[in-house]
LOMI-85862 format. One line per 8 residues: number of its first residue (from 1); their letters; for each residue x, y, z of N, C-alpha, C, O. Coordinates in steps of 0.2 Angstrom, whole numbers, plus 5000, padded with zeros to 4 digits. Each point is the difference from the previous one (the first is absolute). Example, Ala and Ser with C-alpha at 12.3 -4.5 7.8 and 13.67 -1.06 7.14 Angstrom:
residues 2
1	as	5066:4972:5039:4996:5006:5000:5004:5006:5000:5005:4999:5003  4993:5006:4993:5004:5006:5001:4996:5005:5003:5003:5006:5001;
This chain:
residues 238
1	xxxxxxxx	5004:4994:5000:4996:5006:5000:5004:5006:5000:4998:5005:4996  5009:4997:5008:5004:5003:5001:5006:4997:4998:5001:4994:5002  5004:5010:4994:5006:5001:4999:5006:5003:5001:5003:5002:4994  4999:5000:5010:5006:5005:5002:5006:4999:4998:5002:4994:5001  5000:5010:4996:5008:5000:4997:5005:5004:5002:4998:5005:4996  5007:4997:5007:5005:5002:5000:4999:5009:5004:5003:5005:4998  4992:4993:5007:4995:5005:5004:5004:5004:5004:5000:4998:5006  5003:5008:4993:5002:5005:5004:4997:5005:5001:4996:5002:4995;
9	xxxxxxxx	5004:5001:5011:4997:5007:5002:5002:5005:5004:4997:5000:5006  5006:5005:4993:5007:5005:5004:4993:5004:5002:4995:5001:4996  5005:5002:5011:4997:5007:5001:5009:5004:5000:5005:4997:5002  4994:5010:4995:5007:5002:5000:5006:4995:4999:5000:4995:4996  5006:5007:5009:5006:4995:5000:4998:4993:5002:5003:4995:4998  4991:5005:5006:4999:4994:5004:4995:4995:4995:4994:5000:4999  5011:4994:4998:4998:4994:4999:4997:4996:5004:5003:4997:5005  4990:5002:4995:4997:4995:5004:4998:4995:4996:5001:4995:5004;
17	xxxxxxxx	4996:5003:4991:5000:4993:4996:5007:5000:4995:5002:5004:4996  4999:4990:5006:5009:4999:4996:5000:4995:4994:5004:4996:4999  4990:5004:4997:5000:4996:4995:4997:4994:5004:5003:4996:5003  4990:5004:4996:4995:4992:5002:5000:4996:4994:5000:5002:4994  4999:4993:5006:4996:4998:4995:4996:4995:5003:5001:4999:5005  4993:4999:4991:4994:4996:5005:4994:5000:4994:5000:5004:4995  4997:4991:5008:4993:4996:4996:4998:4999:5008:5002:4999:5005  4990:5002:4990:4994:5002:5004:4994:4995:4996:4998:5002:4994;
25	xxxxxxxx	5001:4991:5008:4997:4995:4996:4991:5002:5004:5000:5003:5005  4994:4995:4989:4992:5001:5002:5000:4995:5006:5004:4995:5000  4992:5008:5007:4998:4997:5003:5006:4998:5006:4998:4997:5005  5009:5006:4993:5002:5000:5005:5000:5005:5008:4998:5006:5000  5004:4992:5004:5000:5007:5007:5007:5000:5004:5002:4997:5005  5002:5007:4990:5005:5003:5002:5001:5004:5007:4997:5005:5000  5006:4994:5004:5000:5004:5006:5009:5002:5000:5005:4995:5000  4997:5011:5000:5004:5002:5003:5004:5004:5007:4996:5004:5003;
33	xxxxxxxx	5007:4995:4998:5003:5001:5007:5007:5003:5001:5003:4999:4995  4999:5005:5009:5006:5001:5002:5000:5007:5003:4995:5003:4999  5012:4999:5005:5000:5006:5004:4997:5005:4996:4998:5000:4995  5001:5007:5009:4998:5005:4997:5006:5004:4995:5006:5001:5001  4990:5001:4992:5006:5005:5000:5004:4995:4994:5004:5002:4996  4993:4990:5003:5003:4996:4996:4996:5001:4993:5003:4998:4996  4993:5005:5003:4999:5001:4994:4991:4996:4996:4996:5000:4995  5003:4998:5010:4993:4996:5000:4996:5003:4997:4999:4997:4995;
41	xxxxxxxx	4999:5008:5006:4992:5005:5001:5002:5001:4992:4997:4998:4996  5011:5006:5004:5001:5002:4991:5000:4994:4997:4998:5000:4994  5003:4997:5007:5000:4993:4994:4991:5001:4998:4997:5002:4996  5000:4995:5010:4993:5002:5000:4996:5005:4994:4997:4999:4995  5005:5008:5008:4998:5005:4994:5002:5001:4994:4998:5002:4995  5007:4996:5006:5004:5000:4991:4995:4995:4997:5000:5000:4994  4997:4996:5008:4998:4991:4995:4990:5006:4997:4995:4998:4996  5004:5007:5008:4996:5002:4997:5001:5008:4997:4995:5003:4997;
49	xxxxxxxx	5011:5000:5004:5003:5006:4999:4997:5006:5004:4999:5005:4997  5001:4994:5010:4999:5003:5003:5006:5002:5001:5001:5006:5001  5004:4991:4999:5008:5004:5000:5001:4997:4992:4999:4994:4998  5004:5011:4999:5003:4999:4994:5009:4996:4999:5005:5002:5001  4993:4994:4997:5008:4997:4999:5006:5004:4997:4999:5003:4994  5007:4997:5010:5004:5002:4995:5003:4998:4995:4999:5002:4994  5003:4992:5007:4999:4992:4997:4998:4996:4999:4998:4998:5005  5001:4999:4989:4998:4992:4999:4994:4999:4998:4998:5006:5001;
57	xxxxxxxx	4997:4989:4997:4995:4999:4995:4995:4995:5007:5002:4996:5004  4991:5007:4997:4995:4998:5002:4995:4996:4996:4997:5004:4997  5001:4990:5001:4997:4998:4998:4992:4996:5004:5000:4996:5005  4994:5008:4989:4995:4995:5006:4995:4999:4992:4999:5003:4995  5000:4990:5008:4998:4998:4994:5003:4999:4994:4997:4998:4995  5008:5003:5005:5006:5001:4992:4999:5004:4996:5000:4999:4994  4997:5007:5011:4998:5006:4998:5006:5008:5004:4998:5003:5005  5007:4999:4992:5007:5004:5004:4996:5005:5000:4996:5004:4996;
65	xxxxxxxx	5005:4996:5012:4995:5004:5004:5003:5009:5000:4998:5006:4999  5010:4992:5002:5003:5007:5001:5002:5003:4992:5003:5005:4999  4994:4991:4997:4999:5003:4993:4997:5009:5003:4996:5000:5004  5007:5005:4994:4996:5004:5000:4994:5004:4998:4996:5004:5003  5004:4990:4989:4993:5000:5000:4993:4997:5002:4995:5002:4998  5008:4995:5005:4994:4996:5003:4993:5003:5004:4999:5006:5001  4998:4991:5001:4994:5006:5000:5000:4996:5009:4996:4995:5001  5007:5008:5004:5001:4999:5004:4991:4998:5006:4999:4995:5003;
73	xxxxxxxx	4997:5012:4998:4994:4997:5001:4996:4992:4999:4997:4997:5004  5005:5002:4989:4997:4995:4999:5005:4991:5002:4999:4994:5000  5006:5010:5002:5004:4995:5004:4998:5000:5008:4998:4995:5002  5002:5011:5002:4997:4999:5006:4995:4997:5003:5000:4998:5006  4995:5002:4989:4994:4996:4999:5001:4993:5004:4997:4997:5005  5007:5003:4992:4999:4990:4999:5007:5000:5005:5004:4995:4998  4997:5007:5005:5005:5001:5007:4997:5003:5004:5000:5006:5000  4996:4991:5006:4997:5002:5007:5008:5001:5003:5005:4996:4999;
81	xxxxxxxx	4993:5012:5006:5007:5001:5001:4995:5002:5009:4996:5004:5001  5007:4993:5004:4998:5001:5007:5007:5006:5004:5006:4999:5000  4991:5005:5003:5007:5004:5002:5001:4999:5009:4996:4996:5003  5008:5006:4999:5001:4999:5007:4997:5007:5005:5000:4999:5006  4996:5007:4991:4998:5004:5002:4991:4999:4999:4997:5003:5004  4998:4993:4990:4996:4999:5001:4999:5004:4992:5000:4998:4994  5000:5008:5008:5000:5005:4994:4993:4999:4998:4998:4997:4995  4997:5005:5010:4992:4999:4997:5001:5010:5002:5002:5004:5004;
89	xxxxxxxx	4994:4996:4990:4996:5008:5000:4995:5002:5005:4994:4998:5000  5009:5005:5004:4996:5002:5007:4992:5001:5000:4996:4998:5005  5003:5007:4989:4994:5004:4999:4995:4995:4999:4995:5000:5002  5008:4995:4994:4993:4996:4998:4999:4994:5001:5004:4995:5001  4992:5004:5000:4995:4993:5003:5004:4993:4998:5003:4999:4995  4997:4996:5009:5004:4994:4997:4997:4997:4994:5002:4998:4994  4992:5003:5007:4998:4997:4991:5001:5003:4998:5002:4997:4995  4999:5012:5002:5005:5003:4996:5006:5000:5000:5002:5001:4995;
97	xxxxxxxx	5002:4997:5009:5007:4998:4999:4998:4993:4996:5000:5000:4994  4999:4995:5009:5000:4995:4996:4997:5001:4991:5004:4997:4996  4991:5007:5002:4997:5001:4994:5005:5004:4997:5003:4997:4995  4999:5008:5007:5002:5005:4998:5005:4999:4992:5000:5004:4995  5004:4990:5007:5003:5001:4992:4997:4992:4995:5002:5000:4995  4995:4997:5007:4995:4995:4995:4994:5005:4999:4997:4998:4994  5000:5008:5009:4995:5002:4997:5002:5004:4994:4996:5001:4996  5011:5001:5003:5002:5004:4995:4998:4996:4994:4997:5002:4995;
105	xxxxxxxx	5005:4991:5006:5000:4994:4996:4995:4997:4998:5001:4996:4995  4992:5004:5007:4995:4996:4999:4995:5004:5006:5001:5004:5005  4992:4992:4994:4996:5004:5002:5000:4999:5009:5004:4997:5004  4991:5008:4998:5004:4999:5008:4995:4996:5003:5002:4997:5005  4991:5001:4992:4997:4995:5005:5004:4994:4997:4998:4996:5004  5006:5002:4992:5004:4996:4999:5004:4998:5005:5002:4995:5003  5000:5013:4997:5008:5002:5007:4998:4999:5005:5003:4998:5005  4990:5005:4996:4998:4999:5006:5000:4992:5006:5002:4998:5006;
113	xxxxxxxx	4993:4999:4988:4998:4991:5001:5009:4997:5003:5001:4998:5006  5003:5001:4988:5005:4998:5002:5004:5003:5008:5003:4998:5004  4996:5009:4994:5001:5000:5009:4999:4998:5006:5004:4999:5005  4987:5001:4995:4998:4998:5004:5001:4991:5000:4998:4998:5005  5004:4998:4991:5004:4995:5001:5005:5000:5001:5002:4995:5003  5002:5009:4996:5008:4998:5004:4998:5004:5006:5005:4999:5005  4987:5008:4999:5003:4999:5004:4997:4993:5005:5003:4999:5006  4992:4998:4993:4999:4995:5003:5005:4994:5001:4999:4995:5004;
121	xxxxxxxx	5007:5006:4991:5004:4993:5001:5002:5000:5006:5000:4995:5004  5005:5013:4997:5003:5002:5009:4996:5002:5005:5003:5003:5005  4989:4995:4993:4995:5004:5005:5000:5006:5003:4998:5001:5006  5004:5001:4991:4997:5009:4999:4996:5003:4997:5002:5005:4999  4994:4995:4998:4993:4999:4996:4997:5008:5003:4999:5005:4997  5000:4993:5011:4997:5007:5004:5005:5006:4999:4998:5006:5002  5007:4993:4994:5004:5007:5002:5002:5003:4993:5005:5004:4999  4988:4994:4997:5002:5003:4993:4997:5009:5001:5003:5005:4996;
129	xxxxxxxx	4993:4996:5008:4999:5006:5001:5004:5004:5003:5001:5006:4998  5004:4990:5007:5005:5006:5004:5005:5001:4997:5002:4998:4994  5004:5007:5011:5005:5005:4996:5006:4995:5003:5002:4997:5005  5000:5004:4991:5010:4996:5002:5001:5003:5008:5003:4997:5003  4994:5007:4999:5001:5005:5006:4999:4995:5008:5002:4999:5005  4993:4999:4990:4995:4995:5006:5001:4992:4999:4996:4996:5003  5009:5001:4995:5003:4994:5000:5007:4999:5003:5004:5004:4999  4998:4991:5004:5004:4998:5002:5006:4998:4995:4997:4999:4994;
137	xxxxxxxx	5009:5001:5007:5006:5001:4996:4999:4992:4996:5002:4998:4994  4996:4998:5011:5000:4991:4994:4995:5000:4995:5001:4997:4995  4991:5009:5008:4995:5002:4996:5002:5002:4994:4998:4997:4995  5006:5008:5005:5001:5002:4994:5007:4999:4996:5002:5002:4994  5001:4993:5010:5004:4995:4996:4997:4994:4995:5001:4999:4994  4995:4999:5010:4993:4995:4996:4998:5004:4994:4999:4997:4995  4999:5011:5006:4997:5002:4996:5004:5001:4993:4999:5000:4994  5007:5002:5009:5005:5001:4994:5003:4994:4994:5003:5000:4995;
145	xxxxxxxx	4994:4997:5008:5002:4992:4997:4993:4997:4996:5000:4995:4997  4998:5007:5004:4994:4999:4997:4997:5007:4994:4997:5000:4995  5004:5004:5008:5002:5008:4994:5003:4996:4996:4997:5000:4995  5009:4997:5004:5006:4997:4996:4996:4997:4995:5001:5000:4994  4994:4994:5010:4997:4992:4997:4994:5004:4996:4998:4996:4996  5000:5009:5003:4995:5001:4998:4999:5003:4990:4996:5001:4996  5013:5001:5005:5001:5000:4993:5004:4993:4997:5004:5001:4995  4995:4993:5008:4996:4994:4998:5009:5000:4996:5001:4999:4994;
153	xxxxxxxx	5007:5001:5012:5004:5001:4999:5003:4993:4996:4997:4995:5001  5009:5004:4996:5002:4993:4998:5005:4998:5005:5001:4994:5001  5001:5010:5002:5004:4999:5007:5001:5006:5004:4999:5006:4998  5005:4991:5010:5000:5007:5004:5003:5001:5003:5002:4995:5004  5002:5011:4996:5005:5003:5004:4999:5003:5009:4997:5005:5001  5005:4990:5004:5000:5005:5004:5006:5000:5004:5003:4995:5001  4998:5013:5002:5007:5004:5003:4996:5001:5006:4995:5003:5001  5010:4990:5003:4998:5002:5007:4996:5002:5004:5000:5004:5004;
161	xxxxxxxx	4994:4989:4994:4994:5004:5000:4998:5000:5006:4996:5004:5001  5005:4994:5003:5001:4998:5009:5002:5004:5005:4998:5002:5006  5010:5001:4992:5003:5003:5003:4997:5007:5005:5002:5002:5006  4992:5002:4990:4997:5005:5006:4996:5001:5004:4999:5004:5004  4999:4989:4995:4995:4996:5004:5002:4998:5007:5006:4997:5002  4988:5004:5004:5001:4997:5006:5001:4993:4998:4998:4997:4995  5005:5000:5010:5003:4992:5001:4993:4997:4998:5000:4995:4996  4992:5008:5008:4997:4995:5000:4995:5000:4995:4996:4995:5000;
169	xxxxxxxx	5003:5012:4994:5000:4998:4995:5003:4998:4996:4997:5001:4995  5008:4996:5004:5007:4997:4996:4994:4994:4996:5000:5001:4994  4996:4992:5010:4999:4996:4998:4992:5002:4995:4997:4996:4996  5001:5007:5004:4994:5001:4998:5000:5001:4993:4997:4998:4995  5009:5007:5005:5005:5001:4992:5002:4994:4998:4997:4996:4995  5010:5002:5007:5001:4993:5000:4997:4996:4995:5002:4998:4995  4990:5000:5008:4996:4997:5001:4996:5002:4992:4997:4995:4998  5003:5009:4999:4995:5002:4994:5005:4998:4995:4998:4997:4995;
177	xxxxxxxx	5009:5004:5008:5006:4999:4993:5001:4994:4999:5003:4999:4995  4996:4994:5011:5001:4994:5000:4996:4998:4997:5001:4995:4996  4989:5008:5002:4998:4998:4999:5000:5001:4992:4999:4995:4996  5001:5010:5001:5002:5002:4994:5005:4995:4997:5000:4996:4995  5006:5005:5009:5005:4994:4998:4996:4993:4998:5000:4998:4994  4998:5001:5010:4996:4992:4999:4996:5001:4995:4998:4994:4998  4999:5010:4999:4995:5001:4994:5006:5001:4992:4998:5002:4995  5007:4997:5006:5006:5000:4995:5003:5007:4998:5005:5000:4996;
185	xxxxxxxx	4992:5004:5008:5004:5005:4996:5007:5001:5002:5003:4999:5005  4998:5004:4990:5010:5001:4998:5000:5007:5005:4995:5004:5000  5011:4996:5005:5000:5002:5006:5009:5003:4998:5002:4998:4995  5000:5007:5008:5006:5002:5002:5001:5007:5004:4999:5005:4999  5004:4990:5009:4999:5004:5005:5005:5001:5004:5004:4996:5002  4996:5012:5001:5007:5001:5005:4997:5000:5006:4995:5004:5001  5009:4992:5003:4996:5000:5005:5005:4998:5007:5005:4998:5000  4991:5002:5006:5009:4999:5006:4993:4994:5005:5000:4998:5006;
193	xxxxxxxx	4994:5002:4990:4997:4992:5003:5005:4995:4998:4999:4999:4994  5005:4998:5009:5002:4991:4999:4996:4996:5001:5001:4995:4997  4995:5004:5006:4994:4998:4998:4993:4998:4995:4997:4995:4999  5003:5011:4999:4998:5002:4995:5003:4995:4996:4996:4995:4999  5011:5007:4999:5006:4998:4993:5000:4991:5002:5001:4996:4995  4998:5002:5009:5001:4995:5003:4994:4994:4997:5000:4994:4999  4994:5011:5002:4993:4993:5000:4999:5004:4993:5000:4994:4997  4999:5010:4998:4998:5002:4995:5004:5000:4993:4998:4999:4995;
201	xxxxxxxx	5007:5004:5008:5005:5001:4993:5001:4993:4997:4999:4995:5002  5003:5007:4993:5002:4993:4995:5008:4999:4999:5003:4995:4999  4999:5011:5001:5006:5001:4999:5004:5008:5007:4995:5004:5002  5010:4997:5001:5003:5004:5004:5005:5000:4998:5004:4996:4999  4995:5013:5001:5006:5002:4996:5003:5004:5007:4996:5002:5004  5012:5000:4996:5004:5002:5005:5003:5007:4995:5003:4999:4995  4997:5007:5007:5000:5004:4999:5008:5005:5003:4999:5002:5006  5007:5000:4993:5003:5004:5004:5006:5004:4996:5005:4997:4997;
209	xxxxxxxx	4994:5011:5003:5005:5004:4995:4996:4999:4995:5001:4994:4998  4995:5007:4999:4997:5000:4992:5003:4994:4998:5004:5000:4996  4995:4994:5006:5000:4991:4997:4997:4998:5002:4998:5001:5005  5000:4993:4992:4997:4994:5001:5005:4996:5002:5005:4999:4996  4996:4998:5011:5006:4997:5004:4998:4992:4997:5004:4996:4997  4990:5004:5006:4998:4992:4999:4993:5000:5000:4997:5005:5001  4999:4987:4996:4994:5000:5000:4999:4994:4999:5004:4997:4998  4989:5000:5005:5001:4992:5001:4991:5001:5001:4998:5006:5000;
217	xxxxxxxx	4999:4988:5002:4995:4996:5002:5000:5003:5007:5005:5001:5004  4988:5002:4998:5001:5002:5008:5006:4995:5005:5005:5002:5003  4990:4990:4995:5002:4996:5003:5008:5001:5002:5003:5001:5005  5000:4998:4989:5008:5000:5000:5004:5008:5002:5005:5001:5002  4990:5002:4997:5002:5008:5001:5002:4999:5007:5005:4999:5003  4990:5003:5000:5000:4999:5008:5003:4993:5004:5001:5002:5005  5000:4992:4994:5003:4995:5000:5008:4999:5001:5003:4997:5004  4998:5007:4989:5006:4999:4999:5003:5004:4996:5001:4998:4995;
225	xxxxxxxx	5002:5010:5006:5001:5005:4998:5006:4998:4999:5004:4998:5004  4998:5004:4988:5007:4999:5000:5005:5004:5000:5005:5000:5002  4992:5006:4995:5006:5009:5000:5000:5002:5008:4994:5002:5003  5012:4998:5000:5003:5003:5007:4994:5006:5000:4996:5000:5004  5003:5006:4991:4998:5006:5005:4991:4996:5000:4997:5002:5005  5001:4994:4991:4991:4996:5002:5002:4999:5007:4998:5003:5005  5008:4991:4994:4999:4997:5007:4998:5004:5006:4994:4999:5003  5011:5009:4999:5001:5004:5001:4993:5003:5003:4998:5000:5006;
233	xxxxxx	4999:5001:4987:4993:5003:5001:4995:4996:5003:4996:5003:5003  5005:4992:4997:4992:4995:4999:5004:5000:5011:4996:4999:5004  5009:5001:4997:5002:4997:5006:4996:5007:5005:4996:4999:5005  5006:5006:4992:4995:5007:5003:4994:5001:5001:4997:5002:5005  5000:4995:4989:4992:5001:4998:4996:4994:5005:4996:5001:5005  5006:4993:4993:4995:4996:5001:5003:4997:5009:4997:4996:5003;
């Protein structure tokens, strides 16, 4: 589904991706991991160009995405992108957040219907009326992830989608992504749940200095880490 090649990304003097390369197969749930600062989140945004590459060739679909000309919009689409701040519009009611860019696209009792299905999946159904104001930080994590599902994405991106969140909504969120994961969709996630990477992922990837260090089967990942700085890491984390 995705294809990365030879992927760098300098803010100024500061290199932070130093040349990735990586495939992103349908259906799989990539989970990545590693300290802060290693370059995670940009790997992340670059694969839908929300950071622009300095280098190297993004392929989705076998379609070269960092072509310039590419019609970038119609690439997002079909990339659900979840952020770690929630990023819902304050002003307006969760079923306009939700609506808001499928109704651009088709009609809105259409946008509407399917809303009110994704919101009954996380059982929030009651809180299509209320404002982002009036939900709790997992509420509007849940909300955010289904804003994403609703433009009926081919896969989805999310950057640390837990991290803001109180401890004890952590599982609620969790919980809606485990279940998506299990309905097949193609997932790639940064994230500092090890558990999470551990029960969902298909593949874990180790992240540090702008590299891919190592990447393995959960199993074998946390099992048996073979690069000193994983060891390192996983000895701190878990």
């Amino acid at each position: 589904m995705i294809r990365v090649k030879g992927l760098k990304k300098a803010f100024g003097d500061h290199l932070v991706l130093k040349g990735i390369d990586y495939e992103i197969k349908k259906g799989e749930k990539i989970v990545v991991v590693g300290p802060s600062g290693s370059g995670k989140s940009t790997f992340l945004r670059c694969l839908n160009l929300l950071e622009k590459p300095t280098e190297g060739e993004i392929w989705f679909e076998d379609q070269l995405i960092t072509d310039p000309k590419v019609k970038l919009d119609e690439i997002r689409e079909q990339m659900g992108m979840v952020f770690q701040q929630f990023n819902l519009f304050n002003n307006l009611t969760i079923l306009k957040n939700i609506t808001l860019a499928p109704v651009k696209l088709k009609l809105k009792e259409e946008a509407d219907e399917k809303a009110f299905q994704l919101l009954d999946r996380i059982g929030l159904r009651d809180k299509a009326d209320a404002y982002p104001s009036q939900l709790s930080g997992g509420q509007k994590q849940r909300i955010a992830i289904i804003r994403a599902l609703a433009m009926n994405p081919k896969m989805m991106l999310f950057d640390e989608p837990t991290s803001a969140l109180d401890p004890e909504m952590v599982g609620e969120v969790l919980a809606v992504m485990k279940e998506l994961a299990d309905s097949g969709m193609t997932m790639f996630v940064v994230t500092h749940e090890m558990g999470f990477a551990r029960e969902v992922g298909t593949r874990v990837v180790f992240m540090d200095d702008g590299q891919i260090l190592e990447e393995n089967t959960p199993q074998e990942f946390f099992a048996h880490p073979q690069n000193p700085r994983l060891q390192d890491f996983l000895s701190k984390v878990l």
